[in-house]
C-alpha positions as CSV (number, residue, x, y, z in Angstrom):
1,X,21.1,-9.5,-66.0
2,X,23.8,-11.9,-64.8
3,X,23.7,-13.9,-61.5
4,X,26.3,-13.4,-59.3
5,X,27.4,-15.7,-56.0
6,X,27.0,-13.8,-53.0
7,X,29.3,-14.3,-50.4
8,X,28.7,-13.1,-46.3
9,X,31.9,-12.8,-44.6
10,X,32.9,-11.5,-41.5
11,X,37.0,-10.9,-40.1
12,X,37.2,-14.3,-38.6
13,X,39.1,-17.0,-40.7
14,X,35.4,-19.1,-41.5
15,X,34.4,-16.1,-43.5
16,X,37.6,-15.9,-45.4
17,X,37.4,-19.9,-45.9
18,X,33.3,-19.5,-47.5
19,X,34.8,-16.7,-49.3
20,X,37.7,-18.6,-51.1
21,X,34.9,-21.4,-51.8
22,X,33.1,-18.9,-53.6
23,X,35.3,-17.4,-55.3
24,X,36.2,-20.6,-56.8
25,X,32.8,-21.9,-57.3
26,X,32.2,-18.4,-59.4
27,X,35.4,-19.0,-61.6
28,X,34.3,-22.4,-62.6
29,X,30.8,-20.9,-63.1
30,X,32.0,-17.9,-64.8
31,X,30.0,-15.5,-62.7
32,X,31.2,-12.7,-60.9
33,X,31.5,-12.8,-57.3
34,X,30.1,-10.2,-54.4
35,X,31.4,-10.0,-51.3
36,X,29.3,-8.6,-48.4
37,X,29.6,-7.5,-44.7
38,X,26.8,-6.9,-42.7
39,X,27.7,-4.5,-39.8
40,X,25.5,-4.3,-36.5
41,X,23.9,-0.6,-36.6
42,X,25.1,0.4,-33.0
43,X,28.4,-0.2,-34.7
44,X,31.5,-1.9,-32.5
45,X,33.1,-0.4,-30.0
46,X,36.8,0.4,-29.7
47,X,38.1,-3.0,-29.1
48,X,36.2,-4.4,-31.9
49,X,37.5,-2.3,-34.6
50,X,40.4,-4.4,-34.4
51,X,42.5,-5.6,-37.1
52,X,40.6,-3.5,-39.6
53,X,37.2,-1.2,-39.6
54,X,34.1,-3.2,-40.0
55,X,33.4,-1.1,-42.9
56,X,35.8,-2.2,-44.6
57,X,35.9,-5.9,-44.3
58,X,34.4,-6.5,-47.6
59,X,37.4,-4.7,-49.4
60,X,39.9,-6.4,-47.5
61,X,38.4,-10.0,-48.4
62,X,37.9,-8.8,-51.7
63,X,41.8,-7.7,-52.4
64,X,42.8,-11.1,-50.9
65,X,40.8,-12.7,-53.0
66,X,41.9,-11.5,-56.7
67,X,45.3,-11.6,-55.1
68,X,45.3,-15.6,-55.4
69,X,42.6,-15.4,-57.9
70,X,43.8,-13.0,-60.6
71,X,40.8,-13.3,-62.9
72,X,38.5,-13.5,-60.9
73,X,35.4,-10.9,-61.3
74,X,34.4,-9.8,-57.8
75,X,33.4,-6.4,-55.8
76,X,32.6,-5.6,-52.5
77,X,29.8,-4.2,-50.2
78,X,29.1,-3.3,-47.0
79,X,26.3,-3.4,-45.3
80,X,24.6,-2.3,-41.5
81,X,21.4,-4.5,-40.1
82,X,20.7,-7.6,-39.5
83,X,22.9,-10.4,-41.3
84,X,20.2,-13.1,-41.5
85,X,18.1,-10.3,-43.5
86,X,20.2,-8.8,-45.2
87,X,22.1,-11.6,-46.7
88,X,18.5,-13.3,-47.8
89,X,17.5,-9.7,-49.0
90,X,21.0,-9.7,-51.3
91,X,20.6,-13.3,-52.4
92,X,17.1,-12.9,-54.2
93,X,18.5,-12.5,-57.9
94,X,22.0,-14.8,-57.2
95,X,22.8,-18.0,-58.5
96,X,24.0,-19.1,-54.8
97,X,24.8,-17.6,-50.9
98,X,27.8,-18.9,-49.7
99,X,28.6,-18.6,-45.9
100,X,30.3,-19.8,-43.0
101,X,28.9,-22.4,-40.6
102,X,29.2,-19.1,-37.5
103,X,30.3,-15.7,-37.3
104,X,32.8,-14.1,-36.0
105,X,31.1,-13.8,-32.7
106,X,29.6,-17.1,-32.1
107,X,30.5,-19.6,-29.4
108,X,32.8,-22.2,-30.8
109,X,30.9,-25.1,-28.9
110,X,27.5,-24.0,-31.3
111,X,28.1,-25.9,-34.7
112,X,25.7,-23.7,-36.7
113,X,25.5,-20.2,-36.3
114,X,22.4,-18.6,-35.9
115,X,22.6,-16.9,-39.5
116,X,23.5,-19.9,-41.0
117,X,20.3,-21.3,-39.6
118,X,18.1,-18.9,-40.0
119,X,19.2,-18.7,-44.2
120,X,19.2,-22.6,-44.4
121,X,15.4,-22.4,-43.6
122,X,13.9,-19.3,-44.8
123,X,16.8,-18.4,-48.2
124,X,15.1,-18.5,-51.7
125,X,18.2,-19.6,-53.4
126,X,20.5,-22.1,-53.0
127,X,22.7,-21.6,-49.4
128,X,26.7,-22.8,-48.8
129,X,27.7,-24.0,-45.8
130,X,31.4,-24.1,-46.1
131,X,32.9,-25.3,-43.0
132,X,36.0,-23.0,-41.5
133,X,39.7,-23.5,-41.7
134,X,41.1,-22.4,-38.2
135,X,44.6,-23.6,-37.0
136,X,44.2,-27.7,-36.9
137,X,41.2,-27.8,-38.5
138,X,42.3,-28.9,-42.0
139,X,40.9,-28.1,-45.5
140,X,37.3,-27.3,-45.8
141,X,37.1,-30.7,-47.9
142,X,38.1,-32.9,-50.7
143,X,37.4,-32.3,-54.1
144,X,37.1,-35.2,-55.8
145,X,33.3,-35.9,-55.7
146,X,29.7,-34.8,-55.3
147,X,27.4,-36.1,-53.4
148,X,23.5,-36.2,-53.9
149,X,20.9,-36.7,-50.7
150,X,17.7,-37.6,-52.5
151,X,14.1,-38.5,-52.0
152,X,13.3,-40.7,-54.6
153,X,9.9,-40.4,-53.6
154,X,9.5,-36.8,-53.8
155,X,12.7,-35.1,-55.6
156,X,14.0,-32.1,-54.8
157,X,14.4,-30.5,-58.4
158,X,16.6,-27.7,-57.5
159,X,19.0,-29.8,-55.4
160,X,18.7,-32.6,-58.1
161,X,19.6,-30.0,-60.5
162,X,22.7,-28.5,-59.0
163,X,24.6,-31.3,-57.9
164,X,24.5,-32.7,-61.5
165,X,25.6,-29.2,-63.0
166,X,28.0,-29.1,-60.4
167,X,29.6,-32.5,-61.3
168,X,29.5,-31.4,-64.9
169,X,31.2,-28.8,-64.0
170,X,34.0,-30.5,-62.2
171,X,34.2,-34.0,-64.4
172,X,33.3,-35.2,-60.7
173,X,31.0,-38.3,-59.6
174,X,27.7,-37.8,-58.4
175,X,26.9,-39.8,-55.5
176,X,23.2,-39.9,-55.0
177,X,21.8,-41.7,-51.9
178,X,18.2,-42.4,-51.4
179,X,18.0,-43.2,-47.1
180,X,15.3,-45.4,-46.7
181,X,13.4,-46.9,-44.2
182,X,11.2,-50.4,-43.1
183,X,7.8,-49.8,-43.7
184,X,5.9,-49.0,-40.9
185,X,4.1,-52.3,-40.7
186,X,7.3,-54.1,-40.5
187,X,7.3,-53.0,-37.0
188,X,4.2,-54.4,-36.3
189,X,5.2,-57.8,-36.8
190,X,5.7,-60.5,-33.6
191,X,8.5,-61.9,-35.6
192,X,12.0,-60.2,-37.2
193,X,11.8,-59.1,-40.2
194,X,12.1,-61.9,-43.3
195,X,15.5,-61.7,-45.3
196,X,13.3,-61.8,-48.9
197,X,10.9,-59.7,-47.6
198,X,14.0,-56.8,-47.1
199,X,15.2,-57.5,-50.0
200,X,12.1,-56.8,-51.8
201,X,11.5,-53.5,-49.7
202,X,15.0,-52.7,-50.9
203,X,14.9,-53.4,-55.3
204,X,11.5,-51.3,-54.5
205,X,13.5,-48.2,-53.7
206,X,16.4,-49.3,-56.2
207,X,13.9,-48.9,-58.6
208,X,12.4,-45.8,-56.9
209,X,15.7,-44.0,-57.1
210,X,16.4,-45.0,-60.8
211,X,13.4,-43.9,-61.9
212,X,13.6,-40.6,-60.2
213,X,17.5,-39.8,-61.6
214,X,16.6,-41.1,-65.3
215,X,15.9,-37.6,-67.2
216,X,18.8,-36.0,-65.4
217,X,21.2,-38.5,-66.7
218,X,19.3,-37.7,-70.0
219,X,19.8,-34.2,-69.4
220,X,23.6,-35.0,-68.3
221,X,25.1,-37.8,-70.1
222,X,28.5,-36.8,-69.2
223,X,28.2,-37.1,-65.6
224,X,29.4,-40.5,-63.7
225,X,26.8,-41.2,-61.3
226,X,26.7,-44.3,-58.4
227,X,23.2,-44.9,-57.1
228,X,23.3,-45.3,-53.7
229,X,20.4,-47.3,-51.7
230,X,21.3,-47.4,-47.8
231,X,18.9,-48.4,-44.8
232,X,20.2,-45.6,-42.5
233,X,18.9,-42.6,-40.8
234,X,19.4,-39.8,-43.8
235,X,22.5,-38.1,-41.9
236,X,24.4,-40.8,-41.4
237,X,24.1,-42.0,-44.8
238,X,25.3,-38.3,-45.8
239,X,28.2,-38.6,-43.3
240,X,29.8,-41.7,-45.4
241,X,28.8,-40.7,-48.1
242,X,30.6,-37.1,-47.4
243,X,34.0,-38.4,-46.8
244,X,34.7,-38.5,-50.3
245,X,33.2,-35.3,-51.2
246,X,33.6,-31.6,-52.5
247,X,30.1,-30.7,-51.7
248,X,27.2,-32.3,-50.2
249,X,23.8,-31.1,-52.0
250,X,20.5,-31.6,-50.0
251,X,16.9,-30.0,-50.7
252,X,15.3,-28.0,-48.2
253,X,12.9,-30.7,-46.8
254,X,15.9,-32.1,-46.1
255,X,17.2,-28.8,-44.0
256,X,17.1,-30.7,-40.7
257,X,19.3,-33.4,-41.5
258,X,21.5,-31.4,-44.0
259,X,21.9,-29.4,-40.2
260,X,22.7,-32.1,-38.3
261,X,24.9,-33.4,-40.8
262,X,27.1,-30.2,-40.8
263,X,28.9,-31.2,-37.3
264,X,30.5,-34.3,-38.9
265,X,31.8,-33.3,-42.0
266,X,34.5,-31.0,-43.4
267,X,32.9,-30.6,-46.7
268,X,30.6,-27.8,-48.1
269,X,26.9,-28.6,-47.5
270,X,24.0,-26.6,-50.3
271,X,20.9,-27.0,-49.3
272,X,18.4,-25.6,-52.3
273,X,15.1,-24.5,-51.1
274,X,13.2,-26.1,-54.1
């Protein structure tokens, strides 16, 4: 059966912005698209049901969305329970979930939602972030450039594996950054830490991170990638790194700092739970 991308959108403008994402992301895949609104089972009350039905939020998006996207292959569905759930339920079989950073409802001080959060750490397929578009917010991101946070000492397959297919896809870069650290008896030491004896800590992981991307650029001979080795705390090497990027790709291990890195950058975060 073919994979799909599953969207979750609500009526606010983040939902439409992770919806456009997907839609584009299924295009250049060439996989349909489904749309899907999770209602709360009380259902809203009068001043809720305001500018459309709940029920029919899904259509909506989904006639936008073919509007500026003519070919694209998508359907919607609606849905009552709990979003979180219901979203992970719908995702099992898809290729990727694609949401906003909040809801509709959220406070706009909380950065993450709690669906977001709760699919980041529990989803068993890749999960979007695609940060919103409101008035003064500008573009959910650039497009020119992929980036990679990697482990080299323990790879994250999945992740690995998408943001190279994803840079095939769009003739983009792959950034991959390896965040490393001192080792712990560095700290130990009476003394600052020797110049050569950084350096050496530092061709180690080089060497780490080259050994750990050589059969993907096997695999992917067309892709451009820069190696990136960077004595930072993991987010912040991700926040450089994102400014020049379409989509940030993290693996699930790397949940926590793929959530705090959310707050400072414009661009679509996956995190891939393998």
């Amino acid at each position: 059966m073919e994979r799909e991308i599953i969207t979750g959108v609500d009526r606010s403008a983040r939902g439409r912005a992770a919806a456009d994402w997907a839609a584009r992301e299924a295009l250049s895949r060439g996989l349909p698209l489904r749309v899907v609104h999770v209602s709360s089972p009380e259902g809203p009350d009068p001043a809720e049901r305001w500018p459309y039905r709940p029920e029919t939020v899904a259509d909506h998006v989904v006639a936008q969305l073919t509007d500026r996207h003519p070919t694209l292959r998508a359907r919607g569905l609606n849905l009552t329970g709990a979003p979180a759930a219901a979203l992970r339920t719908m995702a099992q079989d898809a290729e990727m979930l694609v949401i906003g950073l909040r809801g509709e409802g959220s406070h706009p001080r909380i950065p993450v939602g709690s669906t977001a959060d709760a699919l980041v750490r529990a989803c068993e397929r890749p999960v979007v972030l695609v940060p919103g578009a409101l008035p003064g917010e500008g573009p959910p991101g650039r497009v020119d450039g992929v980036t990679l946070g990697i482990d080299a000492r323990g790879p994250a397959d999945g992740a690995v594996g998408l943001a190279f297919e994803t840079a095939r896809l769009r003739a983009a870069r792959l950034h991959a950054v390896h965040a490393w650290k001192l080792p712990a008896r560095a700290a130990e030491r009476p003394l600052p830490v020797l110049e050569e004896d950084r350096a050496t800590w530092e061709d180690d992981e080089v060497q780490r991170l080259s050994d750990a991307l050589r059969p993907w650029r096997g695999k992917y001979p067309e892709v451009d990638v820069l190696e990136d080795v960077v004595l930072l705390a993991p987010e912040v090497a991700l926040a450089h790194a994102a400014a020049n990027s379409g989509l940030v790709v993290a693996g699930r291990r790397s949940g926590r700092t793929a959530l705090a890195l959310l707050p400072h950058t414009r661009c679509p975060v996956a995190v891939v739970p393998v």
